[in-house]
KEKE-3310 file (N, C-alpha, C; in steps of 0.2 Angstrom, whole numbers, plus 5000, padded with zeros to 4 digits):
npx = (4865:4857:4864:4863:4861:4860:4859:4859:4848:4852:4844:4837:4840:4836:4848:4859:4857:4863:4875:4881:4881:4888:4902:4903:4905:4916:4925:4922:4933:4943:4944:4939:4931:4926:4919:4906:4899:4901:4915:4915:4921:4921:4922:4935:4943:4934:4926:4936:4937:4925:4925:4936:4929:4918:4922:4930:4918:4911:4897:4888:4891:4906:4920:4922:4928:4929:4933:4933:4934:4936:4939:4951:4948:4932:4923:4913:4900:4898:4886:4885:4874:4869:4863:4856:4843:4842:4852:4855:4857:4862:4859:4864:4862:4863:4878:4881:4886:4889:4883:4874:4862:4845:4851:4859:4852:4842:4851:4856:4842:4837:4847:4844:4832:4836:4844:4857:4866:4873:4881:4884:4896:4894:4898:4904:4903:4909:4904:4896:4891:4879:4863:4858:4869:4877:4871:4881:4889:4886:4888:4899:4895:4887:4897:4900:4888:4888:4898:4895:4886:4892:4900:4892:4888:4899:4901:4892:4879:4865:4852:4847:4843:4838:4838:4837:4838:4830:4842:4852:4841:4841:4853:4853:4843:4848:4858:4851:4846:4857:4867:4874:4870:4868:4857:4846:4834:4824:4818:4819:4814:4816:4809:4812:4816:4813:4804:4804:4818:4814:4802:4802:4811:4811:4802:4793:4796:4790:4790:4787:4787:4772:4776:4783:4795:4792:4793:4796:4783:4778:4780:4776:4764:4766:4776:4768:4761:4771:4774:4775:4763:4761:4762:4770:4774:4771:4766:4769:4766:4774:4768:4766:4778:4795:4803:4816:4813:4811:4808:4802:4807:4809:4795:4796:4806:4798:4789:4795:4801:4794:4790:4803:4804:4796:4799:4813:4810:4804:4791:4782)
npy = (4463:4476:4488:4505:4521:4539:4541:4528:4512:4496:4481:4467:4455:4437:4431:4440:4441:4429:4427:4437:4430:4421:4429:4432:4421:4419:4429:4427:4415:4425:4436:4432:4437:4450:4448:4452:4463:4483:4490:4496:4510:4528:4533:4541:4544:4543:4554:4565:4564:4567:4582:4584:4585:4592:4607:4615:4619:4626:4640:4646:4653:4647:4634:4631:4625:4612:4609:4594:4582:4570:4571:4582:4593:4597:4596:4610:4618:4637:4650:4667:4680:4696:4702:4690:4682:4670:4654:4640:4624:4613:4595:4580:4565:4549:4544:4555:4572:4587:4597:4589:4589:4590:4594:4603:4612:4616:4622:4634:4638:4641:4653:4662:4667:4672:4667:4662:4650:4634:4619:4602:4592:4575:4562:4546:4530:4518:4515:4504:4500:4496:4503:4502:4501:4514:4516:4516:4526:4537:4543:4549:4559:4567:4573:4582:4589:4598:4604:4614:4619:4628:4632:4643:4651:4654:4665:4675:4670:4665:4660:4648:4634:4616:4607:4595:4578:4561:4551:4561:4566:4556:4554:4569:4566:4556:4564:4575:4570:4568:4572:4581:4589:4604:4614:4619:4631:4627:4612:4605:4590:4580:4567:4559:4541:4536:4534:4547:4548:4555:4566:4578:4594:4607:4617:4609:4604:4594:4583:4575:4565:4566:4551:4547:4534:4518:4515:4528:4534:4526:4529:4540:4545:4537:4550:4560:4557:4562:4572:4589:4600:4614:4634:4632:4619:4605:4592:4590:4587:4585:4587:4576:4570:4563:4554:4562:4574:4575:4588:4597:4604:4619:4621:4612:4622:4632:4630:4627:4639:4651:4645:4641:4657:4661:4651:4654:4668:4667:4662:4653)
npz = (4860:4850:4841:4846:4839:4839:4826:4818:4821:4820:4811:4817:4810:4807:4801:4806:4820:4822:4817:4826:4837:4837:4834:4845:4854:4850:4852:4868:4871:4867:4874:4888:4903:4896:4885:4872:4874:4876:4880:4896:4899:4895:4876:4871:4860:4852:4855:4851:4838:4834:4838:4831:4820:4821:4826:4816:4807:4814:4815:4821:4838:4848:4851:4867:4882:4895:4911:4920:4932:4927:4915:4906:4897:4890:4876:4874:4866:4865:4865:4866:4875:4873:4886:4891:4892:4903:4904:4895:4896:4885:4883:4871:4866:4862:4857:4850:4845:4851:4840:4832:4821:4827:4838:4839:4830:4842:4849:4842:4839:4851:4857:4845:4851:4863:4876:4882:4875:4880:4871:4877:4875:4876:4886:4876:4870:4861:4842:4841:4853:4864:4870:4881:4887:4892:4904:4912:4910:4916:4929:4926:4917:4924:4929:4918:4917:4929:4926:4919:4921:4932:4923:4917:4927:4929:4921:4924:4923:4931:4930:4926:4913:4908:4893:4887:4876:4874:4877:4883:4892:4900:4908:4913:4921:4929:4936:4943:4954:4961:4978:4976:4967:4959:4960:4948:4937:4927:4917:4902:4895:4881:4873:4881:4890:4901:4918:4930:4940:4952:4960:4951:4957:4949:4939:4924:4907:4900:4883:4871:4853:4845:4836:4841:4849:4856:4869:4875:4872:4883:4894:4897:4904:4916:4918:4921:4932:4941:4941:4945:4952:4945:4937:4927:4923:4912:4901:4883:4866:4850:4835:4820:4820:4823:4835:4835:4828:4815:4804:4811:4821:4823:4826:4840:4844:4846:4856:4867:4871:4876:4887:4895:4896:4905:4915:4919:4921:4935:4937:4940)
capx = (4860:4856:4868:4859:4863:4854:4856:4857:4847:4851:4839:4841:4837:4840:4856:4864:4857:4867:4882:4882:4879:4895:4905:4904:4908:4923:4925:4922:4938:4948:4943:4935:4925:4924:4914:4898:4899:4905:4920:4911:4922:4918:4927:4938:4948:4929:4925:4942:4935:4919:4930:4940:4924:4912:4925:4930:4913:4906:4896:4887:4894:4912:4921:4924:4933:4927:4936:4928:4937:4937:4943:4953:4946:4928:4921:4906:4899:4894:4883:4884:4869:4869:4857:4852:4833:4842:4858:4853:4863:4859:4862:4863:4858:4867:4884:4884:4889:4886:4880:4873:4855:4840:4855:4860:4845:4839:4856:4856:4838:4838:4851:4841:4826:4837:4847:4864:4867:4880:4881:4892:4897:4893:4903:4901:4903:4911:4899:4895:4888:4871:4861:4857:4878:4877:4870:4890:4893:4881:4894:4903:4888:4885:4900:4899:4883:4890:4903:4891:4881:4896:4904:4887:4889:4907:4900:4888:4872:4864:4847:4850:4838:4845:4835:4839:4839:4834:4849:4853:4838:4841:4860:4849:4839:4854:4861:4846:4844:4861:4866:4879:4870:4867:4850:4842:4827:4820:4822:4814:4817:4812:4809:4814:4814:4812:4801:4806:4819:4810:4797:4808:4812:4811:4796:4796:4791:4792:4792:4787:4786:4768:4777:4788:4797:4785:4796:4796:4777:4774:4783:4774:4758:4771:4780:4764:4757:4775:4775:4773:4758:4760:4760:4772:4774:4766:4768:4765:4766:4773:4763:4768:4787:4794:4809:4820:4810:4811:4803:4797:4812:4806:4790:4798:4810:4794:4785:4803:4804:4787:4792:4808:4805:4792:4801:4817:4809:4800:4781:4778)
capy = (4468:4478:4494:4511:4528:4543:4541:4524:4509:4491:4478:4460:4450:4430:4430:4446:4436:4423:4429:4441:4424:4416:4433:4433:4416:4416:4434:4424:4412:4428:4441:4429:4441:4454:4445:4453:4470:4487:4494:4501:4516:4532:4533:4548:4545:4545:4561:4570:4564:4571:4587:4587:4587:4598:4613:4619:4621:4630:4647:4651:4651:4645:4631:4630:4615:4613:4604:4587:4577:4562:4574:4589:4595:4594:4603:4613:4626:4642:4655:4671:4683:4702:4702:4684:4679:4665:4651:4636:4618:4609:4589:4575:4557:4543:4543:4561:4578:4595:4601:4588:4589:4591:4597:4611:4615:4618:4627:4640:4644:4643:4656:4666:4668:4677:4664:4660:4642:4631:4611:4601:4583:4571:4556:4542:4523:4515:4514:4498:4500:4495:4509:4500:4502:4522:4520:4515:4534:4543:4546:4555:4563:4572:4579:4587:4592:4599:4606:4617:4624:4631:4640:4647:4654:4660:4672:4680:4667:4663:4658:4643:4630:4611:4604:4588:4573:4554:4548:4564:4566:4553:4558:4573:4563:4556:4569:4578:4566:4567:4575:4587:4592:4610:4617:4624:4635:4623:4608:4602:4583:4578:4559:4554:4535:4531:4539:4552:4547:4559:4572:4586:4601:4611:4616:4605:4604:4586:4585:4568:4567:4561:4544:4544:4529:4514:4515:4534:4535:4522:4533:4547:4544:4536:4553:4564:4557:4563:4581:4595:4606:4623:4637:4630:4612:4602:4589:4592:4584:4588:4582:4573:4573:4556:4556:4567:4579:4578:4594:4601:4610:4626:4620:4611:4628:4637:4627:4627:4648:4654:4640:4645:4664:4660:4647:4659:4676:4663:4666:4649)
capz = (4860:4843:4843:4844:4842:4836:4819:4816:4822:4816:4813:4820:4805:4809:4803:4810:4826:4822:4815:4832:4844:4834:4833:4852:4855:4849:4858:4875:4871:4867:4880:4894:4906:4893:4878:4870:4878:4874:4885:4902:4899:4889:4873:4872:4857:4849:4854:4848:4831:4834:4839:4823:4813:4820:4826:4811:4806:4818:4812:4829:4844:4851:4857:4876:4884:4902:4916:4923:4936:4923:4908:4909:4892:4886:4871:4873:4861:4869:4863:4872:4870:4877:4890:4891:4898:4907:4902:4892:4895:4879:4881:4868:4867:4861:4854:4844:4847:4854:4839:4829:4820:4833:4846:4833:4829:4849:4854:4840:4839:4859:4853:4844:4856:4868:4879:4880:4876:4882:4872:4880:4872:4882:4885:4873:4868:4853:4838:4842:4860:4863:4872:4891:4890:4891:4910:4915:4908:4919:4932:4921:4912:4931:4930:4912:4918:4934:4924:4911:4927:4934:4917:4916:4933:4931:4916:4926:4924:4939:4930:4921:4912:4906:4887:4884:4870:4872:4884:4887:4897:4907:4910:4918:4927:4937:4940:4946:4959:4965:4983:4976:4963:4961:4957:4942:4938:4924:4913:4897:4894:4874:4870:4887:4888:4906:4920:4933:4946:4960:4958:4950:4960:4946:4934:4920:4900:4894:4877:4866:4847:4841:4833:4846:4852:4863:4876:4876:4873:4886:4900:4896:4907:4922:4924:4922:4939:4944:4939:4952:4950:4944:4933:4922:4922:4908:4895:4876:4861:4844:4831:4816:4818:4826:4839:4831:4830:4811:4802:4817:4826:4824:4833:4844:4848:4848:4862:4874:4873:4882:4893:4898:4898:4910:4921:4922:4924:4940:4937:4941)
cpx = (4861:4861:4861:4862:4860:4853:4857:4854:4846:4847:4843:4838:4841:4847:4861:4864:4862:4873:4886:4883:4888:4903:4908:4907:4912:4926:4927:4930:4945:4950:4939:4929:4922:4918:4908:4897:4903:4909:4917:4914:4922:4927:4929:4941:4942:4926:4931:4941:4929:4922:4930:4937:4920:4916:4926:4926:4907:4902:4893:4889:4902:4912:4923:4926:4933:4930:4933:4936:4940:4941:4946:4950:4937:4924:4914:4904:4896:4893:4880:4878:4870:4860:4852:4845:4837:4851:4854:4856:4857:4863:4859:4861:4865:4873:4883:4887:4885:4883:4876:4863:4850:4845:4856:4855:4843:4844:4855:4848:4835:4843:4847:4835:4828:4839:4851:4865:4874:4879:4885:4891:4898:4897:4899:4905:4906:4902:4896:4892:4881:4869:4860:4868:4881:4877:4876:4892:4890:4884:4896:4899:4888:4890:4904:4892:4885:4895:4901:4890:4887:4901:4898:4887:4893:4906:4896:4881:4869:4854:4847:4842:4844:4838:4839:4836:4836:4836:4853:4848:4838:4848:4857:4846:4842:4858:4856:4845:4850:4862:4869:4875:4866:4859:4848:4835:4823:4820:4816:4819:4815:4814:4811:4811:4812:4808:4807:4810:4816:4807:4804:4807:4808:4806:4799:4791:4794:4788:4791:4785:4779:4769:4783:4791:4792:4789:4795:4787:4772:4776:4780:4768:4761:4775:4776:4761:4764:4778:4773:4769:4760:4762:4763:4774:4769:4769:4764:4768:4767:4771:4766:4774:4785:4803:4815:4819:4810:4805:4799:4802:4811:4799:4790:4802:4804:4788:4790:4802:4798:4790:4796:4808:4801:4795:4809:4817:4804:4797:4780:4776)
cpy = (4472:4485:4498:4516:4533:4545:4536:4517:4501:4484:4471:4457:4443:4428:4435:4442:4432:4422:4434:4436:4421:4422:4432:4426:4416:4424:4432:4419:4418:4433:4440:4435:4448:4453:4451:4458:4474:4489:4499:4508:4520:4532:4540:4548:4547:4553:4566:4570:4567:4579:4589:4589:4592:4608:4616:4623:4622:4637:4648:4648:4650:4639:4633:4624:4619:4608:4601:4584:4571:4564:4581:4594:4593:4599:4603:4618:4630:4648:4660:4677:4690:4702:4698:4685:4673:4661:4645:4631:4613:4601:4584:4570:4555:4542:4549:4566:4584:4600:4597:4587:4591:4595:4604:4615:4619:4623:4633:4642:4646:4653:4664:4671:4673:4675:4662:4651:4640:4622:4611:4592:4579:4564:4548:4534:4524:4514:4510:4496:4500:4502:4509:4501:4508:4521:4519:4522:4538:4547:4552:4561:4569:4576:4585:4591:4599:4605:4613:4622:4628:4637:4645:4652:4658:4667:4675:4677:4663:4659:4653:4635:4623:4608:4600:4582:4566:4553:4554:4567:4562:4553:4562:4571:4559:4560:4574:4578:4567:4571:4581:4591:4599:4612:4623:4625:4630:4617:4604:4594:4579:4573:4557:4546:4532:4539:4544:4549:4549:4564:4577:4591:4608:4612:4614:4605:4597:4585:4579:4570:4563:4554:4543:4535:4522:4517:4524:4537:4530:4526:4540:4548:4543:4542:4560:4563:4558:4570:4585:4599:4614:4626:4635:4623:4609:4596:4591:4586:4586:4584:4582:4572:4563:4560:4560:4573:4581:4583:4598:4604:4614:4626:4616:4618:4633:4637:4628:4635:4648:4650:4640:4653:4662:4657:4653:4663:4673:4665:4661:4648)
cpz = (4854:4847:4840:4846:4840:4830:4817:4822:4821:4817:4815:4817:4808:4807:4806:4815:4825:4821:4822:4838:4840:4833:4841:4857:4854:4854:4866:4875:4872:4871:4885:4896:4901:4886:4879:4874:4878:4880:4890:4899:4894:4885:4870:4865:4849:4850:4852:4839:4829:4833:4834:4818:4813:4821:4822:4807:4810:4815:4816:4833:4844:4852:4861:4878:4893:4904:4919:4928:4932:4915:4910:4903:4888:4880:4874:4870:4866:4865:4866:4869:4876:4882:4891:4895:4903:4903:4902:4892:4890:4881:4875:4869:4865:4857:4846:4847:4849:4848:4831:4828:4826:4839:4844:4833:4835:4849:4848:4838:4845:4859:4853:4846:4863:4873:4877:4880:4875:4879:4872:4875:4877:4881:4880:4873:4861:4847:4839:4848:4859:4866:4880:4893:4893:4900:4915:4916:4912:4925:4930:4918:4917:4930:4924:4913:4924:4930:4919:4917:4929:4928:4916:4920:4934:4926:4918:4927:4927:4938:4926:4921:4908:4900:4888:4880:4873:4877:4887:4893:4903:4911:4914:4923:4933:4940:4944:4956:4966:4972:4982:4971:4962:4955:4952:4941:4934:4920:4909:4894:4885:4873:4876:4885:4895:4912:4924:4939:4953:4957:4957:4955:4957:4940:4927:4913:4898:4888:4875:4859:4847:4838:4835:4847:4858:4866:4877:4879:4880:4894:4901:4900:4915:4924:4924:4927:4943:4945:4945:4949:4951:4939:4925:4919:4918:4902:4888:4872:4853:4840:4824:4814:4823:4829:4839:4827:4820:4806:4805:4823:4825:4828:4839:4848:4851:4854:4868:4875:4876:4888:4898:4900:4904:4918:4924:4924:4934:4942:4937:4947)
residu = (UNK:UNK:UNK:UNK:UNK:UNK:UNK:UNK:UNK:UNK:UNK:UNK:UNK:UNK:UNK:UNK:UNK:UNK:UNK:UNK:UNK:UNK:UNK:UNK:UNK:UNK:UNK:UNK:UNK:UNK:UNK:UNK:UNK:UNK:UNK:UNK:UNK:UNK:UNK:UNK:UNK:UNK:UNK:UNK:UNK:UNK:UNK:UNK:UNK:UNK:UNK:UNK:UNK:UNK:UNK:UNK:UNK:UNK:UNK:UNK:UNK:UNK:UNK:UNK:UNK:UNK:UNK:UNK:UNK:UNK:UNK:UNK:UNK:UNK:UNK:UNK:UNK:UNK:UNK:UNK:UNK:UNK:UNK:UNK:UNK:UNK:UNK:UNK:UNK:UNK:UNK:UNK:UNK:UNK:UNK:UNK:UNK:UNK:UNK:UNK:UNK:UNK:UNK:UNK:UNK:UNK:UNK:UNK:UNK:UNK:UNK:UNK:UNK:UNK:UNK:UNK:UNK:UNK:UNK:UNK:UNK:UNK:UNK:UNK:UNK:UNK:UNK:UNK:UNK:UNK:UNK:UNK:UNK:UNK:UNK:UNK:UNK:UNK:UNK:UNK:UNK:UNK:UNK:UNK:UNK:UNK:UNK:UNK:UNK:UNK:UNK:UNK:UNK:UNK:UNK:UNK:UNK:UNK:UNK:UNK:UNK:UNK:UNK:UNK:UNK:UNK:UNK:UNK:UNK:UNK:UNK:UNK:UNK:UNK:UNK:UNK:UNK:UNK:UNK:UNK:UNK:UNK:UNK:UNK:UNK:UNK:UNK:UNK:UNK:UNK:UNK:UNK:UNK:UNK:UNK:UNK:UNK:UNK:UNK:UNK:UNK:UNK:UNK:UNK:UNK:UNK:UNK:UNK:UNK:UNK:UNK:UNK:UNK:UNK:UNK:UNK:UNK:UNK:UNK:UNK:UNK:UNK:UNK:UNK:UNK:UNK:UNK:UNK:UNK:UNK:UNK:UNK:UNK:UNK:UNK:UNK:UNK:UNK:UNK:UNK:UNK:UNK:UNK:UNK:UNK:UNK:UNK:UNK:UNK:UNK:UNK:UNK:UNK:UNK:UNK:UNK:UNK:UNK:UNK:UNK:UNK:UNK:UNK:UNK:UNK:UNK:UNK:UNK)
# end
């Protein structure tokens, strides 16, 4: 399967193919049931390099390191604001960080608009994981998500919204569904790649790029007959950007704020 992640996607020219069918072959001799597929379990030793590299150059916000049941430590940046509108859980996609490009961008001018944002790092794969690999981590994903709502909570914020990425939208969208899972006022899903596990709860702004992804833009009509009717739920469209929202984060952040102030002050 082609590796992907959020910033690189490589192509499957005839002989990468064939050089990957013969890599793996012999793989199957050396690691029997293992061959031709990344290690189900999330890679920890990868995200402490993530770590190493984004901490130090922080300039808004904190690290925080919240407790999972699977990790005792997990970085999340948090940005605290006097008299927030609300508490912002910012998720990633596919094997990056809490505060890399489009994630950054959201959590600090989320930030600036007058809510406290919380990215967490979401558990990842080796570089070399395809992207259908990720939905082994979603367990885990629950309990980083799970794990955000509740530091939100311990600081005093009791109205909390969840933005999310890509793979991190669907990370949200298992956890959504789950029994334990604890209920939030709103949740903006941008690039999602698959429809809506169950009608959301919560009023919703789904978000696709103009030159989006097929699979993104072919989902986008499948989870519009599953939207709830009211004052704030709706899909948009930012125009001439492509998945990553390049040179359109500022109007992407400027489409989520009304949307959030609304959803959190609960005028829907």
């Amino acid at each position: 399967m082609t590796a992907f992640n959020e910033t690189t996607m490589v192509a499957n020219s005839p002989r990468n193919i064939a050089t990957r069918l013969l890599l793996g072959a012999c793989a199957v001799v050396v690691l029997g049931l293992h061959a031709g597929r990344a290690d189900a379990g999330a890679d920890y030793a990868r995200e402490e390099r993530l770590a190493a590299e984004i901490v130090p150059a922080i300039v808004v916000g904190e690290a925080v390191y919240l407790p999972t049941p699977s990790q005792p430590r997990v970085l999340a940046l948090y940005t605290s604001s006097t008299n927030p509108n609300g508490g912002v859980i910012v998720v990633h996609g596919v094997g990056v960080h809490p505060d890399w490009g489009l994630i950054g961008g959201i959590r600090t001018g989320l930030a600036d608009a007058g809510f406290a944002t919380l990215s967490v790092q979401m558990p990842v794969l080796a570089a070399s994981a395809a992207r259908d690999d990720y939905v082994a981590l979603f367990p885990e994903a629950s309990e980083r998500i799970a794990a955000a709502i509740a530091f939100l909570k311990d600081h005093g914020i009791h109205r909390i919204a969840i933005v999310s990425h890509s793979m991190g939208a669907s990370m949200v969208n298992a956890y959504l569904v789950r029994e334990d899972a604890a209920r939030i006022d709103a949740w903006v899903p941008v690039g999602m790649l698959v429809e809506f596990n169950t009608v959301p709860k919560e009023p919703v702004l789904d978000v696709t790029a103009e030159n989006d992804f097929p699979q993104v833009r072919e989902a986008v009509p499948k989870r519009a007959r599953q939207l709830r009717p009211d004052a704030c739920t709706k899909q948009i469209v930012i125009a001439g950007t492509d998945h990553y929202m390049e040179q359109r984060q500022k109007e992407l952040v400027n489409a989520i704020v009304p949307f959030l102030e609304r959803a959190l002050a609960r005028r829907c």
